[in-house]
C-alpha positions as CSV (number, residue, x, y, z in Angstrom):
1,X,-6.2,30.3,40.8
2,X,-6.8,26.3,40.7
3,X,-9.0,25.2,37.7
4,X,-12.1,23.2,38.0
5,X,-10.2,20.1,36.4
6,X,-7.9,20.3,39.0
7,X,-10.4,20.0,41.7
8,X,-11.8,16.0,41.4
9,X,-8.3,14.1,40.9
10,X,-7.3,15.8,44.1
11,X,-10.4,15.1,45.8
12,X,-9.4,12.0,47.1
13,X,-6.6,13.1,48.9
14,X,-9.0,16.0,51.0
15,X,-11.7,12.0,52.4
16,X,-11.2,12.0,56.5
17,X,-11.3,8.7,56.5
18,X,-8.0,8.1,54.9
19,X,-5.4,5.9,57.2
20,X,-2.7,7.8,58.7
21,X,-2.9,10.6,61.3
22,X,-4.8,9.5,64.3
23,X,-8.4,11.5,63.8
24,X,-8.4,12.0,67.6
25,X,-5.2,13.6,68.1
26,X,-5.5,17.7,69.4
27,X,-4.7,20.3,67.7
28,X,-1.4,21.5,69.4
29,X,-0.4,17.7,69.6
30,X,-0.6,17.0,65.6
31,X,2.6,17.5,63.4
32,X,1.6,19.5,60.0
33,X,3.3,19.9,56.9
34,X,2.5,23.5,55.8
35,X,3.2,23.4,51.4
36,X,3.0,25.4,48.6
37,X,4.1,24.7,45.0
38,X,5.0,26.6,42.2
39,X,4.2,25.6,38.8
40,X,4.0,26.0,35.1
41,X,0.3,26.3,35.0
42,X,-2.4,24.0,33.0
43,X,-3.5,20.8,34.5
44,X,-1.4,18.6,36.9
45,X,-0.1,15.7,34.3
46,X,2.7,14.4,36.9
47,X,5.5,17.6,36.0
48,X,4.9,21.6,35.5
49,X,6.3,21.6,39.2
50,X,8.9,24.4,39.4
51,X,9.2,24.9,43.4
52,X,8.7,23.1,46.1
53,X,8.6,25.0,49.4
54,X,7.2,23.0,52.7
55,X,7.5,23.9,56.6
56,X,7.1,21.3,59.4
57,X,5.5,22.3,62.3
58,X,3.9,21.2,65.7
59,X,2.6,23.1,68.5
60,X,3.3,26.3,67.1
61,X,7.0,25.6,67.0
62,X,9.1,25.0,63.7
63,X,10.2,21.1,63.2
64,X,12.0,21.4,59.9
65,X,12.0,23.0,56.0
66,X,12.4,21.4,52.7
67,X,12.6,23.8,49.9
68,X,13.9,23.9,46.6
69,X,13.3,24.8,42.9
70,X,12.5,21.8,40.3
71,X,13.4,21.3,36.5
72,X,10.0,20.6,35.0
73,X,11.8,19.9,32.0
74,X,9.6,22.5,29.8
75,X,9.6,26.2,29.0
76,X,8.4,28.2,31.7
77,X,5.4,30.6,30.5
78,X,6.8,34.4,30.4
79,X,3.3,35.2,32.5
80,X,4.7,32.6,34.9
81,X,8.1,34.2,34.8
82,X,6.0,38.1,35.6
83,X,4.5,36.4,38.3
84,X,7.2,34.2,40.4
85,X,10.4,35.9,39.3
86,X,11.6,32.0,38.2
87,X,13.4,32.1,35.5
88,X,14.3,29.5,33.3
89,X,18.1,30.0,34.1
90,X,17.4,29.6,37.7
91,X,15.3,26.2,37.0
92,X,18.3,24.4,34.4
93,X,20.5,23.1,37.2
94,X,17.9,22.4,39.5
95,X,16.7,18.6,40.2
96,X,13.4,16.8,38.3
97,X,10.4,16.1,40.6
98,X,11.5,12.3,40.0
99,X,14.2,12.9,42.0
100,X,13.0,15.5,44.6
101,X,9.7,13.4,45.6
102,X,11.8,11.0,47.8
103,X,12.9,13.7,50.1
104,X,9.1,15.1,50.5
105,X,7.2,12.4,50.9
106,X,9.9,11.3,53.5
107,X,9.6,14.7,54.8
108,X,5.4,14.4,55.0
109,X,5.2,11.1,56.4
110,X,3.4,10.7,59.6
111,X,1.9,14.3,59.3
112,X,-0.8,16.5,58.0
113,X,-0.5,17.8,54.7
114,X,-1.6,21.4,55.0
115,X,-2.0,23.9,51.6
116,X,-4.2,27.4,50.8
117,X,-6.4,25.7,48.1
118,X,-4.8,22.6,49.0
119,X,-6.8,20.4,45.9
120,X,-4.5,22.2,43.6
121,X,-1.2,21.1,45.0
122,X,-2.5,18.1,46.3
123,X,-3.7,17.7,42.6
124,X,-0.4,18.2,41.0
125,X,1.8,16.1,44.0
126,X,-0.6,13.3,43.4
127,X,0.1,13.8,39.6
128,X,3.8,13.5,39.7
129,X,3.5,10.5,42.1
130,X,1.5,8.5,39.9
131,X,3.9,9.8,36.8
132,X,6.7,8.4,38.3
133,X,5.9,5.2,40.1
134,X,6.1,6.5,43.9
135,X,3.0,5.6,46.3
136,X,1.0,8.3,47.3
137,X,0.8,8.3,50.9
138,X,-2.8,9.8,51.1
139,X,-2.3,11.6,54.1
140,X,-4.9,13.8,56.1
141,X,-5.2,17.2,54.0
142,X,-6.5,20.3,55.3
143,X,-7.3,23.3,53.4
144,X,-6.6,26.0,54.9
145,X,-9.0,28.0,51.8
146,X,-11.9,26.2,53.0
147,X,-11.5,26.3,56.7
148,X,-11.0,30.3,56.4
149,X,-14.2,30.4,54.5
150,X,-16.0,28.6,57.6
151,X,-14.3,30.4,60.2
152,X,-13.9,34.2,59.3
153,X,-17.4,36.1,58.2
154,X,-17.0,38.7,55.1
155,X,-17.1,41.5,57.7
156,X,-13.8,40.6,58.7
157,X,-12.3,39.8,55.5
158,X,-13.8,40.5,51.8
159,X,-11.9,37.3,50.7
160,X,-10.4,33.9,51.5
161,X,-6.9,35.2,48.9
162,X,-3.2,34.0,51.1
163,X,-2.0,37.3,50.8
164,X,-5.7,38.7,52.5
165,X,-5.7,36.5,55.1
166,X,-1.7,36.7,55.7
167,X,-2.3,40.6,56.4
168,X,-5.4,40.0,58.6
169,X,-3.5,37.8,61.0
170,X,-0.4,40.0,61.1
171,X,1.7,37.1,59.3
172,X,5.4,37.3,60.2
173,X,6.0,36.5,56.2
174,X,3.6,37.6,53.2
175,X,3.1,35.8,50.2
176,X,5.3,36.4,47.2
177,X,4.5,34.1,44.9
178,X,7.4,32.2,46.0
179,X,7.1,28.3,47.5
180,X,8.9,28.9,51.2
181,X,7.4,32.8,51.6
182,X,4.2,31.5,50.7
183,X,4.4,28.5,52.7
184,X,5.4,30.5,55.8
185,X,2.7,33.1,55.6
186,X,0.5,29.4,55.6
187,X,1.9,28.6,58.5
188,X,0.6,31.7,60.3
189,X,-2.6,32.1,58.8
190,X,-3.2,28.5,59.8
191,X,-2.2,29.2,63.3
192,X,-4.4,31.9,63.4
193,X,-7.3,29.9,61.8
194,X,-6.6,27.2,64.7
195,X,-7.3,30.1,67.4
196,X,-11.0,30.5,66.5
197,X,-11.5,27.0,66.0
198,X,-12.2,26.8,70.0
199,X,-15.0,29.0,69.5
200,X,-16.5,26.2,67.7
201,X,-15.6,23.3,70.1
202,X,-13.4,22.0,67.2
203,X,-10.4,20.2,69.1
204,X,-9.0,17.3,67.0
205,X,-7.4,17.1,63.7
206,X,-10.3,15.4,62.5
207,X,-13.1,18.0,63.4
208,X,-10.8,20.5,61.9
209,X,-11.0,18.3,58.7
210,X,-14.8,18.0,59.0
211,X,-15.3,21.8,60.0
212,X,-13.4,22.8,56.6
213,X,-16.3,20.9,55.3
214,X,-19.8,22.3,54.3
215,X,-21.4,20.3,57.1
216,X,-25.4,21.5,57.7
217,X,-25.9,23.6,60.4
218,X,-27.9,20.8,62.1
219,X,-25.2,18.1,61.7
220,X,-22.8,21.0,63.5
221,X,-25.3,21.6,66.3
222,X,-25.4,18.1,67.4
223,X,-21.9,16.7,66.7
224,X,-21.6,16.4,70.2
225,X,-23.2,13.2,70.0
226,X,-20.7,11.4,69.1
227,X,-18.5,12.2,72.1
228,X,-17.7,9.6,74.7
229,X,-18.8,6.6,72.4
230,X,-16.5,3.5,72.7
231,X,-14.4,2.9,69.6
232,X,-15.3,-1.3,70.1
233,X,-17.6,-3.0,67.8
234,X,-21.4,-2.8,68.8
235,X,-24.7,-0.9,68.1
236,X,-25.7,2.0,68.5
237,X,-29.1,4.2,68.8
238,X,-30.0,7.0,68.3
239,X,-32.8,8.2,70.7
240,X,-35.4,11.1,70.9
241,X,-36.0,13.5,73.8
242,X,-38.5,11.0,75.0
243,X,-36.2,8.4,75.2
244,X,-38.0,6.8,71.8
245,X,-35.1,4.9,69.3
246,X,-35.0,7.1,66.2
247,X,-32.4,4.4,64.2
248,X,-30.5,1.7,65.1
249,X,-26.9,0.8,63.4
250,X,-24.0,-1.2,63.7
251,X,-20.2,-1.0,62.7
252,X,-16.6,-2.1,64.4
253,X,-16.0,0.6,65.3
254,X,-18.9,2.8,67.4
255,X,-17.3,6.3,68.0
256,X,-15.9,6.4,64.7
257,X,-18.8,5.3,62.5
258,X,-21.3,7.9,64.6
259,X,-19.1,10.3,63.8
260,X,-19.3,10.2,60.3
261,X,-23.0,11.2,60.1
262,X,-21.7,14.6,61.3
263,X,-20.0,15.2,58.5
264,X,-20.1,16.0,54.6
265,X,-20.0,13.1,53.5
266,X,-23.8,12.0,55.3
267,X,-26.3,13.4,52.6
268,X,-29.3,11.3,52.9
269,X,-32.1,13.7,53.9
270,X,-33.6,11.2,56.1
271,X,-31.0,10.8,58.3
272,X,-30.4,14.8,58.6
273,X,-34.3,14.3,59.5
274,X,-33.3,11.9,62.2
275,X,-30.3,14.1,63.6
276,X,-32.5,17.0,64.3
277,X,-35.0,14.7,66.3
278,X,-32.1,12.8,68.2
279,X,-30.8,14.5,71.7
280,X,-28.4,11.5,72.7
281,X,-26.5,8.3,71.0
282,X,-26.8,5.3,72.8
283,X,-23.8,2.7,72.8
284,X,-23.9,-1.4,73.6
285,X,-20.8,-3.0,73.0
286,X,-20.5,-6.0,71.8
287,X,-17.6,-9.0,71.7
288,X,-17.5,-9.2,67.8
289,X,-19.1,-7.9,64.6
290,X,-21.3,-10.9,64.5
291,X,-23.0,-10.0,67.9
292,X,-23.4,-6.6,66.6
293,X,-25.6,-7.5,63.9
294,X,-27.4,-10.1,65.3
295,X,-27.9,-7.1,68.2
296,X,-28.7,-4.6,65.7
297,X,-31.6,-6.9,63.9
298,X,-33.1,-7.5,67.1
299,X,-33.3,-4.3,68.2
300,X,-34.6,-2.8,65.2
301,X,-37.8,-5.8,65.3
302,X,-38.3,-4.7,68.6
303,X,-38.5,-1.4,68.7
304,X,-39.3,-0.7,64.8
305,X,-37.4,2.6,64.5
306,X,-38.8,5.6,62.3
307,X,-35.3,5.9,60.1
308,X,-34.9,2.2,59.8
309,X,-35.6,1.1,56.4
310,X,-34.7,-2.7,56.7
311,X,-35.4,-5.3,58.9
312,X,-38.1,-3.7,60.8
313,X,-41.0,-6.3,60.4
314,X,-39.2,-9.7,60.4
315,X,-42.5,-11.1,61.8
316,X,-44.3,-10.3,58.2
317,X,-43.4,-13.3,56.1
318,X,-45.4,-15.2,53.9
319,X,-44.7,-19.0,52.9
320,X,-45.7,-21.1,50.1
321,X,-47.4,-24.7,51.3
322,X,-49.5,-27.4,49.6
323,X,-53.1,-27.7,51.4
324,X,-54.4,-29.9,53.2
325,X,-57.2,-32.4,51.7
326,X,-57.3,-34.1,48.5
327,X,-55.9,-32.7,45.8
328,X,-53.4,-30.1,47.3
329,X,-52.9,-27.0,46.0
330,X,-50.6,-24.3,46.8
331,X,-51.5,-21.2,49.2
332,X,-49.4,-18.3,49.9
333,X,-50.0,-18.4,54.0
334,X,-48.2,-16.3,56.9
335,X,-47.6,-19.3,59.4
336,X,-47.0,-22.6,58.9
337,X,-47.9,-25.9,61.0
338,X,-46.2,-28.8,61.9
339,X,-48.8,-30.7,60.3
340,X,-48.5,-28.7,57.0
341,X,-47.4,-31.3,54.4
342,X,-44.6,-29.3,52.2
343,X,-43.9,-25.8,52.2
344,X,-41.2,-23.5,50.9
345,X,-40.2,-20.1,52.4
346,X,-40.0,-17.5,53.6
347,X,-40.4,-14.9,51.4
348,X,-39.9,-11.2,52.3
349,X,-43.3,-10.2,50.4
350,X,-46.1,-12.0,48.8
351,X,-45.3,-11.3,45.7
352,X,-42.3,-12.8,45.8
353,X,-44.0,-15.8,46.9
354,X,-46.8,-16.0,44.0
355,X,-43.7,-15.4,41.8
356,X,-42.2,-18.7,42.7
357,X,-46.0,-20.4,42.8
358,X,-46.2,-19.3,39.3
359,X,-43.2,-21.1,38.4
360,X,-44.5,-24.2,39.9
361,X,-47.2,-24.2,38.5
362,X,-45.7,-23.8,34.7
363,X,-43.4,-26.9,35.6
364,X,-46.3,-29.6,37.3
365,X,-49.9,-29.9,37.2
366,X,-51.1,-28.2,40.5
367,X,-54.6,-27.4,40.2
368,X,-54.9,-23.5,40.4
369,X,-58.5,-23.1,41.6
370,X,-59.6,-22.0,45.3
371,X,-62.5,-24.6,44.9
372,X,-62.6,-27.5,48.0
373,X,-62.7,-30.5,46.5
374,X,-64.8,-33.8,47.0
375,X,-63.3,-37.4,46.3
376,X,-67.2,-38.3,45.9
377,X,-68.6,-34.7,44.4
378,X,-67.6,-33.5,41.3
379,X,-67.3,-29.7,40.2
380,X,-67.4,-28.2,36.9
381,X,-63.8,-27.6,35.5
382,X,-62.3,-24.1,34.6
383,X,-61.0,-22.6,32.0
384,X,-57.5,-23.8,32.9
385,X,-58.8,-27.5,32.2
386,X,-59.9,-26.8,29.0
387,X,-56.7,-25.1,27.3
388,X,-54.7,-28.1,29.0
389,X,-53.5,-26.0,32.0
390,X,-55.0,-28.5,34.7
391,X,-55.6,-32.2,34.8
392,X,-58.8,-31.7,35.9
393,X,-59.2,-33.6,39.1
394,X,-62.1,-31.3,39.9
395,X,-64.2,-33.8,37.5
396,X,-61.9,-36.6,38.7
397,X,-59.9,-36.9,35.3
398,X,-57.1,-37.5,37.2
399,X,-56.9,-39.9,40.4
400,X,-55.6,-39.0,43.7
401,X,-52.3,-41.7,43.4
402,X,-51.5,-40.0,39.9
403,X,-52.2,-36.4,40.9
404,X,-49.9,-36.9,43.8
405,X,-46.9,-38.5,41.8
406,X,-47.3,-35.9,39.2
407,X,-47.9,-32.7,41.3
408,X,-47.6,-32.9,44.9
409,X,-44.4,-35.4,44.9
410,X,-42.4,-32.8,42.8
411,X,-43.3,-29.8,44.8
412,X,-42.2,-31.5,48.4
413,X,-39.0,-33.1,46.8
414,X,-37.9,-29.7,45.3
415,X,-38.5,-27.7,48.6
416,X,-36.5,-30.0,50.6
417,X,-34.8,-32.3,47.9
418,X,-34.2,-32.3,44.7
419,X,-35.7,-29.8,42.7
420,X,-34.6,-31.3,39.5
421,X,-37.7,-32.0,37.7
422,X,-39.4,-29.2,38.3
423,X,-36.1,-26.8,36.8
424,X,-36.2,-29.8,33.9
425,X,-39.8,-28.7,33.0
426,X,-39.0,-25.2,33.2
427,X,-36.3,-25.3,31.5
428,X,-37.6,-27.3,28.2
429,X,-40.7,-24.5,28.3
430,X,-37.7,-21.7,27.8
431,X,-36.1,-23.3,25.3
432,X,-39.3,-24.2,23.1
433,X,-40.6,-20.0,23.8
434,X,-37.2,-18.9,22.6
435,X,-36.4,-21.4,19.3
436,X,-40.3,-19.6,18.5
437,X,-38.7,-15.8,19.5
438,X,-41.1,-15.4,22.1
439,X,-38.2,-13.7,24.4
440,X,-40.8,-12.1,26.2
441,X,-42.5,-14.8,27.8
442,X,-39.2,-17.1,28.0
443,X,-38.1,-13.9,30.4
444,X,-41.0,-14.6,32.3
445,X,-40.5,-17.8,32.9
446,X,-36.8,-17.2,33.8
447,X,-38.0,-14.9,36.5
448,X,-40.2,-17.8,37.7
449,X,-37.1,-20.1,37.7
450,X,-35.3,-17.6,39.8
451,X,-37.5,-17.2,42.3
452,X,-38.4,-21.1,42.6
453,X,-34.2,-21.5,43.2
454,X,-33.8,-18.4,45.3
455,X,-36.3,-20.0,47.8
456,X,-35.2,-23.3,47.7
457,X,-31.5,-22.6,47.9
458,X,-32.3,-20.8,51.1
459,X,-34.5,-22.8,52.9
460,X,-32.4,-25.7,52.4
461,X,-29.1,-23.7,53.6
462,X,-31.3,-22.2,56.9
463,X,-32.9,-25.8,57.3
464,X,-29.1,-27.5,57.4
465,X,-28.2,-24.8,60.3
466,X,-31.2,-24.4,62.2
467,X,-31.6,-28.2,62.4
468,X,-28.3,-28.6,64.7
469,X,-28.7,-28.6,68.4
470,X,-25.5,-26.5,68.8
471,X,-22.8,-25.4,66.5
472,X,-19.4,-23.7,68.5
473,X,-17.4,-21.6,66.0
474,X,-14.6,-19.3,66.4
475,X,-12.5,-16.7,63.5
476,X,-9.3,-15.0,64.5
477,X,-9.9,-11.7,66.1
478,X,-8.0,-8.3,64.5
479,X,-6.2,-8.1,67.6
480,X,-5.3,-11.8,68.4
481,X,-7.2,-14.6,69.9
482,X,-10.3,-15.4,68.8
483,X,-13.9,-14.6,68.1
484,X,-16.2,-16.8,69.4
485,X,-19.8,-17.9,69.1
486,X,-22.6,-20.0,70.1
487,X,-25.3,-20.9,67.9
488,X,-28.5,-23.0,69.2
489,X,-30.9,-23.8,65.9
490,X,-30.1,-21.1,64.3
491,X,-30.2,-18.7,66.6
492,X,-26.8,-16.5,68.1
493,X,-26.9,-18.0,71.7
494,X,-23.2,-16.2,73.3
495,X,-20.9,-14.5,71.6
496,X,-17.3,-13.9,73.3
497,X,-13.4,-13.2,72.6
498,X,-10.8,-15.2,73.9
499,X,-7.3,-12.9,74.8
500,X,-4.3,-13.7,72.6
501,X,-2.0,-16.1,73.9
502,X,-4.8,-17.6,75.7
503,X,-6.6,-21.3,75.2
504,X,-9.7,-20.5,74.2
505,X,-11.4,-23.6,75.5
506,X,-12.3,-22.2,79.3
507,X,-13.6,-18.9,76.6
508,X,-16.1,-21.2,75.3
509,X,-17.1,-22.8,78.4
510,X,-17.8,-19.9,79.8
511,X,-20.0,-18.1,77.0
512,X,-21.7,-21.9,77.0
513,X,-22.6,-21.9,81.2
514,X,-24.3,-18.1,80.6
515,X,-25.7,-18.6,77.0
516,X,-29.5,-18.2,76.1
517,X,-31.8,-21.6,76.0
518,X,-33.2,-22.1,73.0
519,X,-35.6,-25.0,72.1
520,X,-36.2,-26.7,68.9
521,X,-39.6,-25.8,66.6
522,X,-40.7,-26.7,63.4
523,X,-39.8,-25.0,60.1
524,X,-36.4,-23.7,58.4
525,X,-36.5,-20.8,61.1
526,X,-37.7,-21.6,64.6
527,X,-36.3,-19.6,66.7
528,X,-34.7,-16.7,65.2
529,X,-35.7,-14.6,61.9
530,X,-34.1,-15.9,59.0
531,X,-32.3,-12.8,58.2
532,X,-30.3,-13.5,61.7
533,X,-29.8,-17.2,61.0
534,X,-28.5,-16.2,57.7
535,X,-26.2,-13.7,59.0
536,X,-24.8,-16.4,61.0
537,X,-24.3,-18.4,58.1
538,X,-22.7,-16.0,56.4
539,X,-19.7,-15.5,59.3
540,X,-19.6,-19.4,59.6
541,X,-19.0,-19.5,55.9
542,X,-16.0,-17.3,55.9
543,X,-12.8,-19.2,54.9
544,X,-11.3,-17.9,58.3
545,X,-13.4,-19.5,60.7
546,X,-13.0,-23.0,62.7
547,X,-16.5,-25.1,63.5
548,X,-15.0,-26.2,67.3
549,X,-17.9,-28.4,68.1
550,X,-21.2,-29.1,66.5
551,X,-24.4,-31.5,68.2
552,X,-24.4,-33.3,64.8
553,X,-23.4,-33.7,61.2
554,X,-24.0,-29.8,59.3
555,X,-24.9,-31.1,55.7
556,X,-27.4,-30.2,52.9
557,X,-29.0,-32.6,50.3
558,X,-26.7,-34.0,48.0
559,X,-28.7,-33.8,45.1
560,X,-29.6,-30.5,46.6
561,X,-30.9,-27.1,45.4
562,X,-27.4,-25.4,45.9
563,X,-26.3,-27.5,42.6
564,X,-28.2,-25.1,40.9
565,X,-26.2,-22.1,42.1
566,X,-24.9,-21.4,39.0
567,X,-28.0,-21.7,37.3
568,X,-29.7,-19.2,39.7
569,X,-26.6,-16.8,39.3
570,X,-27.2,-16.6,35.5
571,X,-30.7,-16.4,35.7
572,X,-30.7,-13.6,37.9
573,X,-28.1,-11.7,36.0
574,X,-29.1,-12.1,32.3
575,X,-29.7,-8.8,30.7
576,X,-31.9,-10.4,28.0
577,X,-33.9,-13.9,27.7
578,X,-31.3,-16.8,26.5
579,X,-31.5,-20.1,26.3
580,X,-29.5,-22.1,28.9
581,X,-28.0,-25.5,28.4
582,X,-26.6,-25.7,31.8
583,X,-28.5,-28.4,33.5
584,X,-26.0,-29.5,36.4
């Protein structure tokens, strides 16, 4: 019996996902490596391996067999001794693991490694691997244990023990506590395990995996979604019986991602909520990973699916903007003007945009109050005016030219400039709350900062992109050739993939003669959402990929917000209120 230690270190070696044997390969066309060990018992430390016994096998036929006792260079246990019949004469000349592990992991490559309670041995090979400097290859694992327990019922069998199942399927060799006999009678019973796995439409290797797997019976039911999807990088959706979109997703790889939410690894309860609705999976290709998500964001604004958390509501942004008449102010608004004088944004939420108005408002003198106000009228000043807060230009303490310098010039220059004063002033307010050991309120004020370079750092960056005409870009595909894309203000206009060994110029003029029209507006985003633009900034920001033609020069301020990057990193990161010198 394997203990519970010996169950998580093995773990690793039972994921589906691992590299190696193709997950699509049938049944009777996949090459397994049927093993069983023999050890000295307690936990796998890299030795206590005293026989190794493994059978090659595909198709039901007999490939090869590597078997042979190991010096674990301890005592073996007398109980050990009762129950194998390995003695520790028989074990003195035999070979250390150090030396047999060449030969079987030779002997496993390119297979899958099959075991009855597989984490065990997996547990200890993995062990001895790491013990003695040899890579683990992390093949495919299947357990035969756990795929007996979803396949047989308790009327059939009482338990899952080798030596039960061995005699239910008539086993040509019964266990004997010996490494080969017991790896034979595997053999068999694993054979006889893949016989009922028709029954269950299970196929592949990598449903076999998945069925060993406590799976929901839902998840089971409809794994038959997944069939026939292409394994190319796109979106896919997954629809209701009325043809509805019930989620929307993305990945490289289409067939291969859709399968994994039939299997145990998918646990969100959401999403088994959203399998039991769907009745089809819906697949549009796409010519790179960038299309895909630009694709997938669209989609999901459009149609606003049920399961989608993210991205839904792109149209529900709020921005911050000085008003219009004398003495500006700031108000949080959902669309701006071309008129509109300065504005920063947008945010995701209005809180997020009060946050950063806050901040403003602890670094310049921007009035506060709703009030309109009168160059000629004058209205009684708040409360804000009398603890210092305000200049008062409700009573005209202040004049126009002077408010403007002090308030309104400040806020523009940091939203598209340089927001230098306005950290300055923030800055010298958290330095003065903590040398006093207010940390509370210097941590409020540090949030403010955050939010004041958050926004500015990425309305500058979208402004910089969205501002070009056109911007041709390619990356190297996985394949060969390259990934190519199109980007009009900010907006993914083609997308395409030129072959390998192909010029990718008559590419580009291609995606160029078909791609989307897309006219200029006003604003750091106008005409896509800013999550796509920044998306696309993201892939033309990768080290890998080549701007191929742009409309214009691609630049940001020089005395930018993005100097403060630093800054914002530590702001956002600090556990605790500290006083930051940093001023670049």
């Amino acid at each position: 019996m394997a203990a519970q230690e010996f169950l998580q270190p093995a773990l690793a070696g039972l994921d589906p996902t691992v590299d190696g044997v193709d997950p699509t390969l049938p049944l009777y066309a996949t090459t397994f490596v049927v093993v069983d060990l023999e050890t000295t018992g307690g936990a796998p430390d890299g030795g206590g391996i005293t026989e190794i016994g493994a059978v090659k096998v595909r198709g039901g036929e007999e490939l090869g067999v590597l078997a042979t006792l190991v010096n674990p260079g301890v005592p073996v246990p007398p109980f050990i001794t009762v129950l194998t019949g390995i003695t520790q004469a028989m074990l003195l000349p035999a070979p250390p693991i150090e030396q047999v592990l060449p030969s079987f992991l030779e002997f496993v490559s390119d297979a899958v490694l099959v075991a009855h309670n597989a984490p065990y041995d997996v547990g200890f090979l993995k062990a001895a691997c790491a013990k003695h400097g040899y890579r683990w290859p992390n093949p495919r694992v299947l357990d035969t244990a756990a795929l007996a327990r979803r396949v047989l019922l308790r009327d059939e069998v009482p338990n899952r023990k080798l030596g039960t199942l061995a005699a239910y399927f008539r086993a040509a060799t019964q266990p004997t506590h010996r490494a080969l006999d017991d790896a034979r009678a595997t053999v068999d019973v694993l054979h006889g395990l893949i016989g009922r796995l028709g029954g269950h439409r299970v196929d592949t290797i990598g449903d076999a995996i998945e069925f060993a797997r406590a799976i929901s019976p839902t998840q089971r039911r409809k794994r038959h979604l997944a069939d026939g999807l292409p394994r190319s990088p796109g979106v896919y959706i997954f629809r209701a019986a009325d043809d509805r979109p019930l989620y929307v997703g993305t990945s490289r790889d289409i067939a291969t991602r859709v399968r994994s939410y039939f299997t145990a690894a998918e646990k969100r309860a959401r999403i088994s909520e959203m399998l039991a609705a769907a009745e089809r999976v819906e697949a549009v290709e796409c010519a790179h990973s960038l299309e895909a998500e630009v694709r997938e964001l669209r989609l999901i604004a459009a149609h606003a699916p049920p399961y989608n958390r993210r991205s839904k509501y792109p149209e529900r942004v709020v921005w911050l903007k000085l008003t219009d008449g004398p003495y500006p102010r700031l108000s949080v608004v959902r669309e701006i003007s071309p008129g509109d004088r300065a504005y920063l944004g947008p945010f995701t939420s209005r809180r997020a945009a009060e946050l950063a108005a806050a901040g403003f408002h602890d670094a310049v003198p921007l009035r506060q109050c709703t009030h309109r106000l009168s160059l000629r009228t004058v209205t009684p000043a708040c409360a804000l005016a009398e603890l210092g807060r305000c200049p008062a230009p409700c009573e005209h303490r202040i004049s126009p030219e002077e408010y403007d310098a002090r308030a309104v010039t400040p806020f523009a220059t940091a939203t598209t400039g340089d927001p230098q004063p306005v950290v300055d002033a923030l800055l010298a307010r958290i330095e003065a709350l903590s040398a006093g050991q207010r940390y509370e309120e210097a941590a409020t004020l540090r949030s403010r900062l955050a939010a004041v370079l958050r926004a500015a750092v990425r309305m500058q960056r979208l402004a910089a992109l969205t501002g070009l005409a056109e911007v041709a870009a390619a990356h190297p595909a996985t394949g060969g050739g390259w990934e190519l894309a199109l980007v009009r203000h900010g907006r993914l206009a083609g997308a395409g993939v030129s072959p390998p060994g192909v010029h990718p110029r008559p590419t580009l003029a291609a995606i160029r003669a078909t791609a989307e029209t897309v006219s200029p507006g006003h604003g750091p985003v106008p005409a896509a959402s800013a999550e796509e633009s920044e998306r696309i900034l993201s892939w033309l920001e990768r080290p890998e990929t080549r701007l191929v033609e742009m409309s214009a020069g691609w630049a940001s301020p020089v005395a930018g917000a993005a100097r403060f990057r630093d800054l914002l990193t530590k702001a956002e990161s600090a556990a605790s209120p500290q006083l930051w010198s940093e001023r670049s």
